[in-house]
ROTORDO-169671 format. One line per field, with one value per atom (N, C-alpha, C): residue in three letters; chain; atom name; x, z, y. Coordinates in Angstrom, 1 decimal. Last residue first. Example, Ala and Ser with C-alpha at 12.3 -4.5 7.8 and 13.67 -1.06 7.14 Angstrom:
BEGIN
residuo: [SER;SER;SER;ALA;ALA;ALA];
cadena: [A;A;A;A;A;A];
atomo: [N;CA;C;N;CA;C];
x: [12.8;13.7;12.9;13.2;12.3;13.2];
z: [7.1;7.1;7.9;7.8;7.8;7.8];
y: [-2.2;-1.1;0.0;-5.7;-4.5;-3.3];
This chain:
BEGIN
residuo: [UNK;UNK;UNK;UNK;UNK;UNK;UNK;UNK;UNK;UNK;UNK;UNK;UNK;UNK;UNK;UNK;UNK;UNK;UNK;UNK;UNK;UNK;UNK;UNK;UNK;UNK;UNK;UNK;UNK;UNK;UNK;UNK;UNK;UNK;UNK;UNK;UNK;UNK;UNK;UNK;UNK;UNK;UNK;UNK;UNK;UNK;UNK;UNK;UNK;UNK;UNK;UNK;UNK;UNK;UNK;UNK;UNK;UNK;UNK;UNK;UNK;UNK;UNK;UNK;UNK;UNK;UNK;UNK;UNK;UNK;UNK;UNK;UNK;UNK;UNK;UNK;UNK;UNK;UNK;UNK;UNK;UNK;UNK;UNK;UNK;UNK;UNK;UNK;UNK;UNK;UNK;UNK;UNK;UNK;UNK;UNK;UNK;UNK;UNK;UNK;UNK;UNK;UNK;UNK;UNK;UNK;UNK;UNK;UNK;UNK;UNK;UNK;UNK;UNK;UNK;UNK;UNK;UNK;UNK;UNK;UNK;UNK;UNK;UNK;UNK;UNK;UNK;UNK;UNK;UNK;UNK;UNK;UNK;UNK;UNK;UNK;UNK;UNK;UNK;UNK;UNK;UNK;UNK;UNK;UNK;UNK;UNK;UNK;UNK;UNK;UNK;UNK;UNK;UNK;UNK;UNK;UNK;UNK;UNK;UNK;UNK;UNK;UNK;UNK;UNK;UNK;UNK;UNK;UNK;UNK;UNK;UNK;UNK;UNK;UNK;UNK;UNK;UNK;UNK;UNK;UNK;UNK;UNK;UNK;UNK;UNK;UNK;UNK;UNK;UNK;UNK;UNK;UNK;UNK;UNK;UNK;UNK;UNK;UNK;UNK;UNK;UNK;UNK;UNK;UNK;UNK;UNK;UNK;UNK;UNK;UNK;UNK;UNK;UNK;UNK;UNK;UNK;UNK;UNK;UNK;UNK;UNK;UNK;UNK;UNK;UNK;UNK;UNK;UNK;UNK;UNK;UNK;UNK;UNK;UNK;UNK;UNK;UNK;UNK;UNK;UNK;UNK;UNK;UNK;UNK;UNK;UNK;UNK;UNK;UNK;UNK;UNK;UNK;UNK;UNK;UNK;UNK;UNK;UNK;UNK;UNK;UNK;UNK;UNK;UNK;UNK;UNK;UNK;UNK;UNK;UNK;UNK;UNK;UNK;UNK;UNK;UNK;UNK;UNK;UNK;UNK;UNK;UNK;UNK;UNK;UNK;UNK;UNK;UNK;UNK;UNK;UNK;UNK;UNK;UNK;UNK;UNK];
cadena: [A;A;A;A;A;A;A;A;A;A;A;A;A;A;A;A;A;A;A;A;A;A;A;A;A;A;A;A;A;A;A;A;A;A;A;A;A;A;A;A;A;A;A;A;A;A;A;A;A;A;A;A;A;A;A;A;A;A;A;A;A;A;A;A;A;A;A;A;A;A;A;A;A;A;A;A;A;A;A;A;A;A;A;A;A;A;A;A;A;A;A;A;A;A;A;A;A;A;A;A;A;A;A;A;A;A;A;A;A;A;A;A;A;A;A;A;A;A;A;A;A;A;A;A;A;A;A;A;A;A;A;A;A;A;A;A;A;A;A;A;A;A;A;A;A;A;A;A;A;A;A;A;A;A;A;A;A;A;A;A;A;A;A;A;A;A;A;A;A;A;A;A;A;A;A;A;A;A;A;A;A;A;A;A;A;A;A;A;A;A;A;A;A;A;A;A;A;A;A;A;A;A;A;A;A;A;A;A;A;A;A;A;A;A;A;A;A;A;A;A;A;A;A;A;A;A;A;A;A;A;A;A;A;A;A;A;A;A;A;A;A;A;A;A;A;A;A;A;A;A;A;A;A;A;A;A;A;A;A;A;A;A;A;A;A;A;A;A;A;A;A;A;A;A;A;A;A;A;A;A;A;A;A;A;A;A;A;A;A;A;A;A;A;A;A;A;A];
atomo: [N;CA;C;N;CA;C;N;CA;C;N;CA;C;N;CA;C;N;CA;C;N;CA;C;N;CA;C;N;CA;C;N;CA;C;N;CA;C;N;CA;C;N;CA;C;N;CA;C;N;CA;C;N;CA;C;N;CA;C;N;CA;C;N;CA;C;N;CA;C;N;CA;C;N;CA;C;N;CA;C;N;CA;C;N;CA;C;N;CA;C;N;CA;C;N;CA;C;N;CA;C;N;CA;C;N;CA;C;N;CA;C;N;CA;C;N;CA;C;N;CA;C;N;CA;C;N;CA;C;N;CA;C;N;CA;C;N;CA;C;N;CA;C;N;CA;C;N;CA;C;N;CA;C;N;CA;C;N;CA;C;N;CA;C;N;CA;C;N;CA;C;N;CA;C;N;CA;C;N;CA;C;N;CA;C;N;CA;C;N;CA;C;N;CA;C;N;CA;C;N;CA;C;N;CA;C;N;CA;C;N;CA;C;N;CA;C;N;CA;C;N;CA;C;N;CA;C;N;CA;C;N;CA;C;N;CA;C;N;CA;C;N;CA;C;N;CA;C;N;CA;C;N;CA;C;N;CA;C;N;CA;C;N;CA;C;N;CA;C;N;CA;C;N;CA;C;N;CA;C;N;CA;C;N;CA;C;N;CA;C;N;CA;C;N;CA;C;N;CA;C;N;CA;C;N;CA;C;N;CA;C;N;CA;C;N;CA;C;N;CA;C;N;CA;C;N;CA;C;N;CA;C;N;CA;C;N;CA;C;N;CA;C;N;CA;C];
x: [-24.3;-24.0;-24.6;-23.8;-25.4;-25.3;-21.5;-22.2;-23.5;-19.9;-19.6;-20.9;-21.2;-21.0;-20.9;-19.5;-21.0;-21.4;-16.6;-17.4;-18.9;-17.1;-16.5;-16.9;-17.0;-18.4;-18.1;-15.0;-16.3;-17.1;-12.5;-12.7;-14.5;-13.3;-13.7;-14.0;-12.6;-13.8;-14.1;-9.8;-10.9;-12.0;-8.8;-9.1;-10.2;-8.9;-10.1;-10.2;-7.1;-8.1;-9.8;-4.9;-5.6;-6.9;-4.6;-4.7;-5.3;-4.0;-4.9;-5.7;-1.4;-2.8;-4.1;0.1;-0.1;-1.3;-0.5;-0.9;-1.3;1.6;-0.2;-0.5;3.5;2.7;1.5;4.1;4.5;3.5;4.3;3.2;3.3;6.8;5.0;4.5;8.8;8.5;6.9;8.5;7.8;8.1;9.5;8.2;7.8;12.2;11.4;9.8;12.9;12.7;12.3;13.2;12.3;11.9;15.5;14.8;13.7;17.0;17.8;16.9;14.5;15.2;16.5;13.6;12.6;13.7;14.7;15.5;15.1;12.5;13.8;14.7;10.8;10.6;11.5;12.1;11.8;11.9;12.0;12.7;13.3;9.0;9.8;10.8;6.3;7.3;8.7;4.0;4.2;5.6;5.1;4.9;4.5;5.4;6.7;6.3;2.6;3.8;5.3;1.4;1.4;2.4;2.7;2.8;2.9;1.9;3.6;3.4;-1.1;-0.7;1.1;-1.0;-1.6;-1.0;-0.5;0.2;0.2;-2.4;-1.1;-0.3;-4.7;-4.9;-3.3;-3.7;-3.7;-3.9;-3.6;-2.3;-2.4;-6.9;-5.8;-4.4;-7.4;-8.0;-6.8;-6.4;-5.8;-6.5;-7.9;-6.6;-5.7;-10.3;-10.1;-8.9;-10.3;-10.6;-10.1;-8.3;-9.1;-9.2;-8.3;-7.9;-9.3;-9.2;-7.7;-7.3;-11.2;-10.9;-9.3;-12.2;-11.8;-10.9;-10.7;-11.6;-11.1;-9.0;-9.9;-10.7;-6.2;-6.9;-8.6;-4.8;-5.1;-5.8;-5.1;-5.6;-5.6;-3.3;-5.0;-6.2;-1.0;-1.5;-3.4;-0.5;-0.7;-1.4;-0.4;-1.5;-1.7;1.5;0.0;-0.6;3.1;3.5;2.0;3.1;3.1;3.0;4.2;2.7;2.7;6.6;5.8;4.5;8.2;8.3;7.4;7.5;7.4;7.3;8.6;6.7;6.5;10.5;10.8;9.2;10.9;11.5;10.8;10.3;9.5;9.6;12.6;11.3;10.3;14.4;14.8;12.9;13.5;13.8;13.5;14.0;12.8;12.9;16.8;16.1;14.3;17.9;18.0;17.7;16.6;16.1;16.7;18.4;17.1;16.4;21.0;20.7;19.2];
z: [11.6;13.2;12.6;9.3;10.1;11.0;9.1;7.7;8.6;10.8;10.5;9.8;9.9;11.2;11.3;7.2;7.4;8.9;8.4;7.2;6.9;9.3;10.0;9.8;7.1;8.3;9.3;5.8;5.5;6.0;8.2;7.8;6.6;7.5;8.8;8.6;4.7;5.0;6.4;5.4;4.4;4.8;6.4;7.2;6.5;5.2;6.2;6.9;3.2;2.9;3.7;5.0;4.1;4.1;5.6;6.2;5.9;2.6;3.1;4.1;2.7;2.0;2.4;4.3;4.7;3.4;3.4;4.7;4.8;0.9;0.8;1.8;1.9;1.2;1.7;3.3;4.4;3.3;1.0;2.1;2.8;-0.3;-1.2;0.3;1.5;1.2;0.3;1.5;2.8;2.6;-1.1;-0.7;0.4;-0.5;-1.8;-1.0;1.0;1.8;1.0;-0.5;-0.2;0.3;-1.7;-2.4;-1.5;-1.2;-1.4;-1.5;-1.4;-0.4;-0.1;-4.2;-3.2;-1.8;-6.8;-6.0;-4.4;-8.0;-7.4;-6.6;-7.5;-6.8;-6.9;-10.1;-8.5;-7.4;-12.0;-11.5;-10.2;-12.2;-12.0;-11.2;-10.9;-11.7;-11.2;-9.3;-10.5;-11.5;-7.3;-7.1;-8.7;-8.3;-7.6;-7.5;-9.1;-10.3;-9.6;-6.7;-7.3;-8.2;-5.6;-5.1;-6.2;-7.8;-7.6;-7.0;-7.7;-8.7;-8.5;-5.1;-5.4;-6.2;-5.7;-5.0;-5.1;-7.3;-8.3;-7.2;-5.5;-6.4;-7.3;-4.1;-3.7;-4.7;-6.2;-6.0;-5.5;-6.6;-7.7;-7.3;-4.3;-4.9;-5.3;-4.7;-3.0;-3.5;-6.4;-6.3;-5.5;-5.1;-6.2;-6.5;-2.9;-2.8;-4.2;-2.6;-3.5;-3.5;-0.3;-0.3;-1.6;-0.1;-0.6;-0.8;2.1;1.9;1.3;4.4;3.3;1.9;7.8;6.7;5.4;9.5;9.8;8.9;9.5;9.0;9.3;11.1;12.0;11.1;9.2;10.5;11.3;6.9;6.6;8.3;8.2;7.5;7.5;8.5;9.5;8.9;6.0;6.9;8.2;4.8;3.9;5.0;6.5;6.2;5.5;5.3;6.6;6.9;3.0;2.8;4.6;2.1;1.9;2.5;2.6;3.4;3.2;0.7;1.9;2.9;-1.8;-1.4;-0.4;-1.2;-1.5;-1.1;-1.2;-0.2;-0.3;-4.2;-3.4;-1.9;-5.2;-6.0;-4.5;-3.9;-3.9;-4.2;-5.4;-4.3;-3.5;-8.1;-7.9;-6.1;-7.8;-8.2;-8.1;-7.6;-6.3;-6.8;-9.8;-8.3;-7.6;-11.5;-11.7;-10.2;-10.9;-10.8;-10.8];
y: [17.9;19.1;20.5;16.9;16.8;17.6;16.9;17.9;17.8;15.0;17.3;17.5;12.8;13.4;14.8;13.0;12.6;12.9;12.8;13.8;14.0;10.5;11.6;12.9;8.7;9.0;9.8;9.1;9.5;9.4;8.4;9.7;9.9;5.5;6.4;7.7;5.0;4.8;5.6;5.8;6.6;6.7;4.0;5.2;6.0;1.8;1.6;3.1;2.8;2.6;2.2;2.3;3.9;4.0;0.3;0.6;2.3;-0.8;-1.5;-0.9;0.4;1.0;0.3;-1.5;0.2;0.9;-3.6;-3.8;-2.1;-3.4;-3.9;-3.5;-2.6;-1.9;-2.0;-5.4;-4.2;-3.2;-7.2;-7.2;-6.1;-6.0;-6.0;-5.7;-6.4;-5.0;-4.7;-9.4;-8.4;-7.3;-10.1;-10.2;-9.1;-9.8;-9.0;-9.2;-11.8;-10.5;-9.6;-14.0;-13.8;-12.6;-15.2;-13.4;-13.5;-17.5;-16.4;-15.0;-18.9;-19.3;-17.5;-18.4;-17.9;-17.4;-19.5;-18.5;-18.0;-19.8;-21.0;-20.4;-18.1;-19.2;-20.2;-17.0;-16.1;-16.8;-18.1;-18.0;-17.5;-18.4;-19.9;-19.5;-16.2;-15.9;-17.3;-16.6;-17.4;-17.5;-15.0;-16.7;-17.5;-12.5;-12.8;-14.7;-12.0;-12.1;-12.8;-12.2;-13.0;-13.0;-9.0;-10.3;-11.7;-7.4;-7.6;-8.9;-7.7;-8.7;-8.8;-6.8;-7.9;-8.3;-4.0;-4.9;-6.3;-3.1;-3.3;-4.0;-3.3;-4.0;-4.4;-0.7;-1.9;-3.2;1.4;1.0;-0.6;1.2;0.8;0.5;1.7;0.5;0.3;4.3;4.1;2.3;5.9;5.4;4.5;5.4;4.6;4.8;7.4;5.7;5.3;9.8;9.4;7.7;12.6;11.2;11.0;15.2;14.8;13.9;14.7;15.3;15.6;13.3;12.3;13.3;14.0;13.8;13.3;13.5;13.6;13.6;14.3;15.2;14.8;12.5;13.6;14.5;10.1;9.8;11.0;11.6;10.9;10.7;11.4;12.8;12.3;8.8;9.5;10.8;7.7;7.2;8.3;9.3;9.2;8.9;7.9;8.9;9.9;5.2;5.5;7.1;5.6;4.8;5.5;6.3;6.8;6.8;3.9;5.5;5.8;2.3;1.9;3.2;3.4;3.4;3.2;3.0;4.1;4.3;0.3;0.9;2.3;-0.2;-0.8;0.0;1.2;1.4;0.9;-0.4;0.9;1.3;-3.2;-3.2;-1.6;-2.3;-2.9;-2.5;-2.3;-0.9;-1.6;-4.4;-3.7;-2.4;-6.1;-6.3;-5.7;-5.1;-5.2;-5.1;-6.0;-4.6;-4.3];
């Protein structure tokens, strides 16, 4: 039950994150978006990942649970992806402010 509410939990961010990226890629600016949140989630992906490779039982099981994994990576990827918008959207915003 653990892991199909982990799962649900993970799924649930997965909607989300694409959804954040498009809003972010037609607003254009940085405007609402906070870098250091957008660190911190990515950073908490990280450690989901690793916790899943250090974790014994996880990794005896890998063969049966892996597909846990590619709902992290699919995250990671989509903040990751935030996160280079951001930086666009601030020189977007640095562009407007000089006009």
């Amino acid at each position: 039950m653990a892991e199909f509410l982990e799962i649900l939990m993970i799924v649930s961010f997965g909607v989300s994150w694409p959804m954040n990226l498009m809003k972010a890629l037609r607003s254009r600016t940085t405007k609402g978006m906070s870098l250091p949140f957008y660190c911190l989630i990515f950073f908490g992906y990280i450690c989901g990942i690793v916790s899943k490779f250090v974790n014994k039982t996880y990794m005896a099981q890998f063969s049966e649970k892996w597909y846990v994994l590619i709902f992290y990576f699919f995250n990671l990827i989509m903040v990751g992806a935030i996160i280079i918008v951001y930086f666009r959207n601030k020189q977007l915003d640095k562009a407007a402010r000089e006009q």
